[in-house]
C-alpha positions in Angstrom: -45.1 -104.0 -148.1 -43.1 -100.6 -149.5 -45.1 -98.1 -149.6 -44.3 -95.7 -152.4 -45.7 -92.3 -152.8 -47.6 -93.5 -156.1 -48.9 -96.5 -153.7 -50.0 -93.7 -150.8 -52.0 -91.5 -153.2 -54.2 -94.6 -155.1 -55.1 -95.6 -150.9 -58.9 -95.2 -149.3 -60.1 -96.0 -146.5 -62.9 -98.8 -146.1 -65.7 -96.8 -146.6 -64.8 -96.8 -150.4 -65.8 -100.7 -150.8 -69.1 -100.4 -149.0 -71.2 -100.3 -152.0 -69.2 -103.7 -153.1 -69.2 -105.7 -149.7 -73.1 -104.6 -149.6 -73.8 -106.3 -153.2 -71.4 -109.3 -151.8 -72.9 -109.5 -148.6 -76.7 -108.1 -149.0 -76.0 -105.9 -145.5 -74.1 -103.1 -144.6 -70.0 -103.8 -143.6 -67.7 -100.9 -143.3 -68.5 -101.0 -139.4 -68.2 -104.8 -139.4 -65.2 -105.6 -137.1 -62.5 -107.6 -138.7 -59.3 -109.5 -136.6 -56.2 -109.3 -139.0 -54.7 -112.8 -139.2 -51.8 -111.5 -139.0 -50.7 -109.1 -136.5 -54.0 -109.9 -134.4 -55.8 -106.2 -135.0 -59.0 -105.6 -134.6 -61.2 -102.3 -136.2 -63.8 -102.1 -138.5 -64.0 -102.7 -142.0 -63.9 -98.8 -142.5 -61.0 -98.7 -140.8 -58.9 -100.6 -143.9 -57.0 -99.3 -146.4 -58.2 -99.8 -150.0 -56.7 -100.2 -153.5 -59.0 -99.8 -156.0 -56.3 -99.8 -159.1 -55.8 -102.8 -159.2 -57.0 -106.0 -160.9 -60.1 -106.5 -158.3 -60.3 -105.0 -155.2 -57.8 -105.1 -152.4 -58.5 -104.0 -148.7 -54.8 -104.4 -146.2 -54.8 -103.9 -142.5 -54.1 -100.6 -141.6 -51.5 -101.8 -138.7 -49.4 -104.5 -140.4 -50.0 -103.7 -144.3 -51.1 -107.4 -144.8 -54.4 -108.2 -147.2 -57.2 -108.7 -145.5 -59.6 -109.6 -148.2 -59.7 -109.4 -152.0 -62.7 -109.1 -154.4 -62.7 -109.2 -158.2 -65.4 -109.2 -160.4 -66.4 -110.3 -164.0 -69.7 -109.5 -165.8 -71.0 -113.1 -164.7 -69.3 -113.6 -161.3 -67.6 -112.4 -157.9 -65.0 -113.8 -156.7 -64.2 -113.2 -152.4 -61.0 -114.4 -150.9 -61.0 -113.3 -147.2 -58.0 -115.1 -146.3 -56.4 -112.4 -144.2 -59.5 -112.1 -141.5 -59.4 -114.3 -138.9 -62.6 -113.4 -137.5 -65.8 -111.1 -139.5 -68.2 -109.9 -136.6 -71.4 -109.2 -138.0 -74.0 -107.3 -135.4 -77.6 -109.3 -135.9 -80.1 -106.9 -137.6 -82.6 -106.5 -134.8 -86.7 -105.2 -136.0 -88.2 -102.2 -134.7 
């Protein structure tokens, strides 16, 4: 991927999608830790770099540039692709 100033100014970081992944996923995800199926990194969720212009949602690995995972939505649907993790840890929620 060429990074372009223009693309380097419309980048977050993960914590930007948390709202999203928690209406997707019903729990909390930015600290989530995520292998990239392509270079093999692992960090959390937070840790990604977002793209928020563009249709949907895109999240890349923050070592290799590759997409991690991709949400758009409609009015009537979601639509998740998370083709780029290999593996999604998810700690167990534990009662007090």
């Amino acid at each position: 991927m060429t990074m372009t100033s223009q693309t380097a100014d419309m980048r977050l970081d993960g914590n930007a999608i948390g709202g999203l992944l928690l209406g997707v996923f019903g729990v909390e995800m930015t600290g989530a830790m995520a292998t990239c199926g392509s270079c093999g990194m692992r960090g959390a969720l937070a840790e990604a770099e977002v793209y928020v212009q563009c249709p949907g949602t895109v999240a890349r690995c923050p070592a290799c540039g590759s997409v991690l995972l991709r949400v758009v939505e409609s009015t009537e649907r979601t639509w998740l692709s998370l083709e780029g993790i290999r593996t999604l840890e998810l700690p167990i929620a534990t009662e007090r």
